[in-house]
N, C-alpha and C positions, 0 to 999 in steps of 0.2 A: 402550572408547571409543577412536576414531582417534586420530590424532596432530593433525590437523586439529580436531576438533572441541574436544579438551584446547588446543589455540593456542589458538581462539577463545572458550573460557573462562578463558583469561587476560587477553581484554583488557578494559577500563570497562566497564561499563555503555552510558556514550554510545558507545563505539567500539563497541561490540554493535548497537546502538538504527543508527547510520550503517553495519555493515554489511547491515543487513536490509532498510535502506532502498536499497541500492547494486544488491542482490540484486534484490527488490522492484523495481527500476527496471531493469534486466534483461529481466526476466522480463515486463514492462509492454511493452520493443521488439519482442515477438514473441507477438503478442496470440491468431493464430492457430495454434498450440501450445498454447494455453488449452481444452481439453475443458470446456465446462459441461453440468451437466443441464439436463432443463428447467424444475424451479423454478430455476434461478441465474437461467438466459433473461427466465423469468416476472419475475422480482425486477426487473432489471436495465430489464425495457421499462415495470413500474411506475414506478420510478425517473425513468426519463427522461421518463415521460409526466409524472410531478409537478415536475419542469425546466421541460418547457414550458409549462405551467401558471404556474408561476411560477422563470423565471430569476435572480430577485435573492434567492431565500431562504435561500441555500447561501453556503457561501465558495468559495473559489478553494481549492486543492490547495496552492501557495504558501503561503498565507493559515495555513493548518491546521498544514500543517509546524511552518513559524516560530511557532507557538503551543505544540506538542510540544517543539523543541527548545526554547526557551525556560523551559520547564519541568525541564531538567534542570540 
């Protein structure tokens, strides 16, 4: 195992949990660097078709976090 990856198993849990989320959010600003197949494609235009179907059924991304972190 790196030396890198030995750091990041030294640190919390939560510090685990907020790097993945840092990473994750990253990885989110450059959406077109994302390869999907086409069931992800499939998924994702389900998804959005049941959005607008109904916009108020979901949380906000905010919303979810602050319920994860709070849980730890």
């Amino acid at each position: 195992m790196g030396s890198v990856a030995k750091d990041i198993l030294n640190l919390s849990v939560p510090e685990r949990i907020l790097l993945v989320e840092d990473i994750w959010d990253s990885i989110a600003e450059v959406p077109e660097e994302v390869a999907l197949t086409s069931d992800q494609k499939q998924e994702l235009e389900l998804r959005l078709d049941a959005y607008h179907r109904n916009p108020d059924a979901g949380s906000a991304w905010a919303e979810v976090r602050e319920r994860i972190r709070n849980r730890i």
